[in-house]
C-alpha positions as CSV (number, residue, x, y, z in Angstrom):
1,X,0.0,0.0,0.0
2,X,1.8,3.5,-0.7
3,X,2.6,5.9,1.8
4,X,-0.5,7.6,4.0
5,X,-2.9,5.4,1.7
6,X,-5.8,3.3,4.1
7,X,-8.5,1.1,2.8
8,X,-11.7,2.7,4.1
9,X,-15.3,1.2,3.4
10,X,-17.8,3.5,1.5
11,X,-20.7,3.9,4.5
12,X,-23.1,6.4,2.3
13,X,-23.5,6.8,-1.7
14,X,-25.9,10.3,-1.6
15,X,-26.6,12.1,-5.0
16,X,-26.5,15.8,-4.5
17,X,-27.1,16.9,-8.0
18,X,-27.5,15.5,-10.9
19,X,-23.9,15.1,-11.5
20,X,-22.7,15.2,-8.5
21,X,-22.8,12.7,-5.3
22,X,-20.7,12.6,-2.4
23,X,-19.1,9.9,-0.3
24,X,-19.2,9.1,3.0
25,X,-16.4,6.9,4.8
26,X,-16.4,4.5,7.7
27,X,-13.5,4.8,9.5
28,X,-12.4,2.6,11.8
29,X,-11.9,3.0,15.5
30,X,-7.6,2.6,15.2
31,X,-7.7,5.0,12.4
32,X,-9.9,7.6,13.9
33,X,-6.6,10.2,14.9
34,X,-4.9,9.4,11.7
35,X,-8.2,10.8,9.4
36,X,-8.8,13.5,12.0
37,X,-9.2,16.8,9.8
38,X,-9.4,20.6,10.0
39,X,-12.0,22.2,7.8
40,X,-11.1,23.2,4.4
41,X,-8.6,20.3,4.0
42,X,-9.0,17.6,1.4
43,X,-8.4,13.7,1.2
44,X,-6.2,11.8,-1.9
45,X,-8.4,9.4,-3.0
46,X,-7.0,6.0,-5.1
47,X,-8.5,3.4,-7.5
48,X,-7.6,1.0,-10.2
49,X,-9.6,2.2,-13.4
50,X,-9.4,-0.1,-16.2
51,X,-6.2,-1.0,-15.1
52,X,-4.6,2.4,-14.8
53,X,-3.8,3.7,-11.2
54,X,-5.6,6.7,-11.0
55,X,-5.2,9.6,-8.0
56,X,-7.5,12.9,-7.4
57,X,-7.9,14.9,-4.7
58,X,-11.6,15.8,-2.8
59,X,-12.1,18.4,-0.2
60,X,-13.8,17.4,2.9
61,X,-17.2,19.0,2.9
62,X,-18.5,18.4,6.2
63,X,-16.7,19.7,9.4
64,X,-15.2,18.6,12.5
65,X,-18.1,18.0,14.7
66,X,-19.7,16.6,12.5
67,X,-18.1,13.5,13.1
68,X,-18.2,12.2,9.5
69,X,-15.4,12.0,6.5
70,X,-17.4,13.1,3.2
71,X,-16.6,14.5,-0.1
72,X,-18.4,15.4,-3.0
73,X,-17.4,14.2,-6.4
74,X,-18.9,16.4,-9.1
75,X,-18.8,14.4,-12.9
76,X,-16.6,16.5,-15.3
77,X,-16.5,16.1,-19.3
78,X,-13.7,13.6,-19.4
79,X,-13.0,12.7,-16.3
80,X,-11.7,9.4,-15.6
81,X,-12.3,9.6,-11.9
82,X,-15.3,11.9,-11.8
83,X,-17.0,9.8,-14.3
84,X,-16.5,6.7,-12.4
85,X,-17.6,7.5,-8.6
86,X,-20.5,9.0,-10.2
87,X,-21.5,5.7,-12.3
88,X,-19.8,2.8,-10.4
89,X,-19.4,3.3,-6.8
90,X,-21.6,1.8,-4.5
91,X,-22.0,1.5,-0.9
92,X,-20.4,-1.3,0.8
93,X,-17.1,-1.2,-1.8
94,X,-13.4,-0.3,-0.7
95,X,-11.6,3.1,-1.7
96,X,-7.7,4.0,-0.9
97,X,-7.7,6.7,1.1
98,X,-4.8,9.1,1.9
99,X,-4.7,10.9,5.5
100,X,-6.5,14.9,5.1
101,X,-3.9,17.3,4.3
102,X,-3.7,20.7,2.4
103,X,-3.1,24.2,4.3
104,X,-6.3,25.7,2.7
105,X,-7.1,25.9,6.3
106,X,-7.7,28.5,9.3
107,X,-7.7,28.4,13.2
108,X,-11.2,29.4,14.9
109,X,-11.1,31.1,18.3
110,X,-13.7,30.2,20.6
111,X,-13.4,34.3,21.8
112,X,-12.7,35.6,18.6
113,X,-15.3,38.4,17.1
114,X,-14.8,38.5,13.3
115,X,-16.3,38.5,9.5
116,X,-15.5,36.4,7.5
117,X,-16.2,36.4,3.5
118,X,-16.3,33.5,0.8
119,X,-16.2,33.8,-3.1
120,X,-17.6,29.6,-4.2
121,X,-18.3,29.0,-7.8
122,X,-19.7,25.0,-8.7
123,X,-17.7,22.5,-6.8
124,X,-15.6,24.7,-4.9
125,X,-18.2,25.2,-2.5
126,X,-17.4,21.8,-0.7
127,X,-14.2,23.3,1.2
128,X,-15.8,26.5,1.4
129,X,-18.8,24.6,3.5
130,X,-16.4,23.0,6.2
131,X,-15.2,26.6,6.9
132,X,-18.5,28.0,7.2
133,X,-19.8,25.2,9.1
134,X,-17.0,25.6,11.3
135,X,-16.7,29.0,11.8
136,X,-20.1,29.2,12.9
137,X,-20.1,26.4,15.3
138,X,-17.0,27.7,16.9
139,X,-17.3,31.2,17.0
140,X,-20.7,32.5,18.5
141,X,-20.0,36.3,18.2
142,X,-18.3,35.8,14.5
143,X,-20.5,36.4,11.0
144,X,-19.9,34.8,7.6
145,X,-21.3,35.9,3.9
146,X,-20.8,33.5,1.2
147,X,-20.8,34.7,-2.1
148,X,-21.7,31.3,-4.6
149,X,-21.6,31.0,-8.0
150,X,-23.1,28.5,-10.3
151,X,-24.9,28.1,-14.0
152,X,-28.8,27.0,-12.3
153,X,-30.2,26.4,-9.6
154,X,-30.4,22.7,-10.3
155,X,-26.3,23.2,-10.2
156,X,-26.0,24.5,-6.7
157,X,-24.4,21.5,-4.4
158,X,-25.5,21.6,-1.2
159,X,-28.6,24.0,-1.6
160,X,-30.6,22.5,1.3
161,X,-28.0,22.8,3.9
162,X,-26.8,26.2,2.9
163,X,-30.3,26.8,3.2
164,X,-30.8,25.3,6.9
165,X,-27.4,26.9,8.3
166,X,-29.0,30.1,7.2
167,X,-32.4,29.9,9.1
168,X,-30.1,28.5,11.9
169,X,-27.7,30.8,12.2
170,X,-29.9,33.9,11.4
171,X,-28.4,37.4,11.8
172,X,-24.9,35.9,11.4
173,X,-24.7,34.1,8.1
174,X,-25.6,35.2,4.8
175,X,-25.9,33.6,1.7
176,X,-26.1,34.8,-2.1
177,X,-26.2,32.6,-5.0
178,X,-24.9,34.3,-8.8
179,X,-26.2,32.6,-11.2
180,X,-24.9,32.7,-15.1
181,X,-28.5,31.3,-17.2
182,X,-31.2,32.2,-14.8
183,X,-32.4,36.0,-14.0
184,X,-33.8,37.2,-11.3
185,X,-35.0,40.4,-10.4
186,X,-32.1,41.5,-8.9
187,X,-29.8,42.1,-11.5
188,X,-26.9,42.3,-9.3
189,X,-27.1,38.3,-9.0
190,X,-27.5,37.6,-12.7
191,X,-24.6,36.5,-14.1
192,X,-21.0,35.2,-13.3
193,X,-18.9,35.7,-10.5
194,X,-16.4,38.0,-13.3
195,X,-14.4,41.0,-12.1
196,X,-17.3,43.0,-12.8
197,X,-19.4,41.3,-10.5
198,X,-17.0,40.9,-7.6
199,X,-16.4,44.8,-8.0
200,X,-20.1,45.4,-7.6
201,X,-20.7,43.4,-4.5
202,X,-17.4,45.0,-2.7
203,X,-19.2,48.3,-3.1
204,X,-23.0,46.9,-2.0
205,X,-22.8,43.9,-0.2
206,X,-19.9,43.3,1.6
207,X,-17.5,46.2,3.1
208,X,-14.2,45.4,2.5
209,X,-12.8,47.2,5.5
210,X,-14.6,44.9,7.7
211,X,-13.0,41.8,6.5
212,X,-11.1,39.6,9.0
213,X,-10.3,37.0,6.2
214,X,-11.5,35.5,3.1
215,X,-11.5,32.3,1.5
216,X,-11.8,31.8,-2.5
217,X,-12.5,28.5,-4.3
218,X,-14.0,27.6,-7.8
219,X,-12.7,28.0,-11.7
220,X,-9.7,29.7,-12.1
221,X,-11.1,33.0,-13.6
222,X,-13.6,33.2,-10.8
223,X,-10.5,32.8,-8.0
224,X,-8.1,35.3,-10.0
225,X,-10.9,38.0,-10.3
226,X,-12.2,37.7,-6.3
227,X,-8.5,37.4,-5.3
228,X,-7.7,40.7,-7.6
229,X,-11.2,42.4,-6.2
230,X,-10.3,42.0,-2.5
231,X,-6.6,43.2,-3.3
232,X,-7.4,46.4,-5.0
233,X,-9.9,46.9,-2.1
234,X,-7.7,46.9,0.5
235,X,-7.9,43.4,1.8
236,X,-4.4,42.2,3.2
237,X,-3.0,39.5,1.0
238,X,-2.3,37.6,4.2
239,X,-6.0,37.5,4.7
240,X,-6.8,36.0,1.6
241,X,-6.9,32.1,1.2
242,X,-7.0,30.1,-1.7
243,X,-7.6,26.5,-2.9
244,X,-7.0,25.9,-6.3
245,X,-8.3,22.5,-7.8
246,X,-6.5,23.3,-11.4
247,X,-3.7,26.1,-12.5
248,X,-3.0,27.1,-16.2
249,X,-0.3,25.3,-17.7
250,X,3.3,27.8,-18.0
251,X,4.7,29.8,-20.3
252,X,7.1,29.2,-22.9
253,X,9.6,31.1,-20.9
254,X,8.6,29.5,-17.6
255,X,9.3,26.2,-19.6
256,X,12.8,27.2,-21.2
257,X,13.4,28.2,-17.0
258,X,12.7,24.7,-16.0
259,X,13.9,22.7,-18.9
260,X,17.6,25.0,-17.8
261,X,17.1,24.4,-14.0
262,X,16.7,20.2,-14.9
263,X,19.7,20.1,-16.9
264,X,21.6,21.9,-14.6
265,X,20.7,19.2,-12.1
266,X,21.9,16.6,-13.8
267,X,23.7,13.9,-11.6
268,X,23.0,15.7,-8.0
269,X,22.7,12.9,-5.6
270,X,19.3,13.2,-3.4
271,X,18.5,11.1,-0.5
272,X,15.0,10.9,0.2
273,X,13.4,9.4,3.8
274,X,10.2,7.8,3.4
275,X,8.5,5.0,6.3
276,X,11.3,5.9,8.2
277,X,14.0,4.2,5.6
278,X,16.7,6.1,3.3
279,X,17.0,6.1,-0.5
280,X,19.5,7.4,-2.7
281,X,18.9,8.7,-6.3
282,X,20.7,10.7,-8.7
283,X,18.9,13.1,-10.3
284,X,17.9,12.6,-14.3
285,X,16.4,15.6,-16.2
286,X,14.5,13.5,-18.5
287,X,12.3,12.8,-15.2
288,X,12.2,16.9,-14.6
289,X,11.3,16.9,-10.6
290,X,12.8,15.0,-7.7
291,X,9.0,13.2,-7.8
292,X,9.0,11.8,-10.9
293,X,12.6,10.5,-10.3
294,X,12.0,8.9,-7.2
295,X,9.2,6.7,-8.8
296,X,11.2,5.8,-11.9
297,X,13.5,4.4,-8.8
298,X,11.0,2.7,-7.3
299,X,10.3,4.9,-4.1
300,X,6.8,4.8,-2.6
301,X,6.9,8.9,-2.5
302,X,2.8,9.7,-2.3
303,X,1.5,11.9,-5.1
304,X,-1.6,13.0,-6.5
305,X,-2.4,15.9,-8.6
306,X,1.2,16.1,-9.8
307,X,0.6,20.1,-10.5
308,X,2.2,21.7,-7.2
309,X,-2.0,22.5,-6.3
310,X,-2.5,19.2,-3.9
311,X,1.0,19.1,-1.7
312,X,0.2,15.6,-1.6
313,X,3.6,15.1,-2.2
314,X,5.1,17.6,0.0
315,X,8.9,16.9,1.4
316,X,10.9,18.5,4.0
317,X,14.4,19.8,2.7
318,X,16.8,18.5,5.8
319,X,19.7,19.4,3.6
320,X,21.0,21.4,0.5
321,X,18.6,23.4,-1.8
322,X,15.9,22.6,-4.3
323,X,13.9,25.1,-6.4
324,X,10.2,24.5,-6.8
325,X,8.9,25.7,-10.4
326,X,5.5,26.1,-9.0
327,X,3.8,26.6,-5.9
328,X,0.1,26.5,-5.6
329,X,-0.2,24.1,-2.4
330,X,1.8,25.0,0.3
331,X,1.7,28.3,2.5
332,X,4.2,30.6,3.2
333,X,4.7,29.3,6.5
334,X,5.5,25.8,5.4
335,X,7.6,27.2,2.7
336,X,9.2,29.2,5.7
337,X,9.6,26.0,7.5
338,X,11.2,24.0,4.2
339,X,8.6,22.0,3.0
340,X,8.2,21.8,-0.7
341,X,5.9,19.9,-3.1
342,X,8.6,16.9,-5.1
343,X,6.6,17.2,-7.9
344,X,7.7,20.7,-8.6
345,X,11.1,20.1,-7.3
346,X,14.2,20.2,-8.5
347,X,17.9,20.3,-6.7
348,X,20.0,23.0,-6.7
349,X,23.1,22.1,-4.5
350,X,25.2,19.2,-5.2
351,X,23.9,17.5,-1.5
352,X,19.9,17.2,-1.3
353,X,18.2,15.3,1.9
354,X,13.9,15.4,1.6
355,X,12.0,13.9,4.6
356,X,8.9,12.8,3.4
357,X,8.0,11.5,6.9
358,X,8.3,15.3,8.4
């Protein structure tokens, strides 16, 4: 079994919307501190598909006291995975599943006193929901508006319970649903979550100045255009989260950078610690990151997305220097701390140590 990967039985099989359903887990009694999550965090899940090992990542949409492990799969044109949880799985049937990770994340104070904002679009809600849920259980004198955007109202995942958490929690959460091919009166919430829009509803619905922190999840247009709306109205970049699910692929120059930085590499010796044993490699270009060449040697190193969004694959550096060509899954403070994602990896000094147990 690789590295972090547990064999947990599928309890529940619920259909959210038409193409979506999510998955709850039964987790066993020994396991029950290793799958212990914070909101916004997300689980690696692993299954053979006609014969191909296949790896995605799923936030966790339910929160801590809730006392569950779900996620919610939504079916995407061509997706292997997506596809197949949506068609196949069944209650009853076994899934690999990797411990929750991802920094996408945020501490709640019992005393705190704050506002918190979200921009969702489609499936990004289901991190975005854990945080709500969370926040609102945890912090009785903190409020939370959620800004959602989806194509319908068939679309919108977890419509019900956004629903109830409102008439629960009324006077401190608020929710408002965008939606692109449906018009309602108000034509403020006609239409996609765009720059536009975002600018809009910084001047009307939510003051800026009173944001303690936002979160952002969705497509990437929707993330870069709430990210670039709270930024240019004053919102600290250090109180602006995001969880990306996809990035654009780079440059032409960003690629002649990396394809320079590999060869450059070529021959370094790194030692990688994984399950407590030591591996040597030397480092092969042809392989371009310290992940790829670790597998082509037969290490167990975990992985999923492979895109530097996941940090499945994240890595202490206990000695020597790498250079990550992307980062998209790891925060400033872990960065601080020298963690980097392997897949994005590649060593700079001639002596390179990665703890993958750290």
């Amino acid at each position: 079994m690789p590295a972090g990967f547990h064999p947990l039985e599928i309890a529940e099989v619920r259909r959210e919307i038409r193409d979506a359903v999510s998955l709850r887990f039964q987790v066993p009694d020994e396991l029950a501190e290793a799958f212990r999550y914070t909101p916004g965090q997300h689980i690696t899940l692993r299954a053979t598909i006609d014969g191909e090992d296949v790896r995605r990542n799923y936030s966790i949409c339910t929160a801590p006291q809730d006392k569950e492990l779900r996620v919610a799969i939504k079916r995407v044109a061509g997706g292997q995975f997506s596809t197949w949880a949506n068609t196949e799985l069944t209650p009853g049937q076994m899934l690999d599943v990797m411990v929750p990770h991802g920094s996408f994340t945020w501490q709640f104070d019992p005393s705190a006193s704050r506002q918190y904002a979200a921009f969702a679009g489609g499936s990004g809600i289901t991190p975005i929901l854990s945080l709500v849920k969370t926040a609102l259980a945890t912090e009785p004198d903190s409020r939370f508006v959620l800004l959602y955007g989806n194509r319908s109202s068939d679309s919108v995942m977890f419509l019900e319970e956004i629903a109830e958490l409102k008439n629960y929690f009324m006077g401190r959460f608020q929710c408002f649903h965008f939606l692109e091919d449906e018009e309602s009166s108000v034509e403020l919430f006609n239409g996609r979550l765009d720059a536009e829009k975002i600018g809009e509803i910084l001047s009307s619905i939510v003051e800026p100045e009173s944001i303690d922190v936002a979160f952002i999840c969705g497509p990437g247009p929707m993330m870069d255009a709430a990210e670039s709306g709270l930024l240019g109205a004053g919102v600290p970049e250090d109180k602006i989260l995001i969880e990306r699910f996809t990035v654009g692929k780079m440059s032409a120059e960003q690629l002649q950078v990396a394809r320079e930085l590999e060869q450059s590499a070529a021959g370094k010796p790194v030692v990688l610690t994984i399950d407590g044993r030591k591996r040597k490699i030397t480092f092969d270009p042809s392989k371009e990151t310290i992940l790829e060449n670790a597998r082509a040697a037969g290490v167990p190193a975990p992985y999923a997305c492979k895109a530097g969004v996941c940090a499945t694959c994240r890595a202490k550096v206990r000695k020597g220097e790498v250079k990550m060509l992307q980062n998209y899954g790891l925060s400033p403070e872990e960065v601080e701390q020298g963690y980097v994602l392997t897949c994005q990896a590649v060593p700079v000094s001639d002596e390179v140590e990665l703890d993958f147990d750290a």
